[in-house]
C-alpha positions, 0 to 999 in steps of 0.5 A: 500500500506503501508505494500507492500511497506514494504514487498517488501523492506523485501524481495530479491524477489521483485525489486523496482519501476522502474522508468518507472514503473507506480504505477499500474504495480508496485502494481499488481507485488507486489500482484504476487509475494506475491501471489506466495510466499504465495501458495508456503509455506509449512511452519507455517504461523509464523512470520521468526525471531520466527522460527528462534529463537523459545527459545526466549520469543516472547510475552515478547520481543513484549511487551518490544517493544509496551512498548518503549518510541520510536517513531513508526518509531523506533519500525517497524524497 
């Protein structure tokens, strides 16, 4: 539910949990939408900021960040 969680907050396209939501609709509209974001790519399956940036050297800047001394909190920001 985690990595949802963090997808919906990635993106404009997902709205957050309603307050009279129950955690079960929540989850399932979550799934759709991925669901129809997904199937309705045309584009590499790469992640945004590489294609974005494509000069930039990817496994270098990945390493760097494996390689901080911050907390997992920091890095998955």
């Amino acid at each position: 539910m985690e990595y949802m969680r963090r997808f919906a907050m990635d993106t404009a396209c997902i709205a957050r949990q309603g307050q009279t939501e129950s955690r079960t609709v929540y989850k399932r509209r979550i799934y759709n939408t991925m669901c129809s974001l997904l199937s309705e790519t045309t584009e590499s399956s790469g992640m945004r900021v590489t294609r974005l940036w494509p000069n930039t050297d990817w496994a270098r800047v990945w390493w760097n960040l494996q390689e901080a001394p911050v907390s997992e909190a920091t890095k998955a920001t």
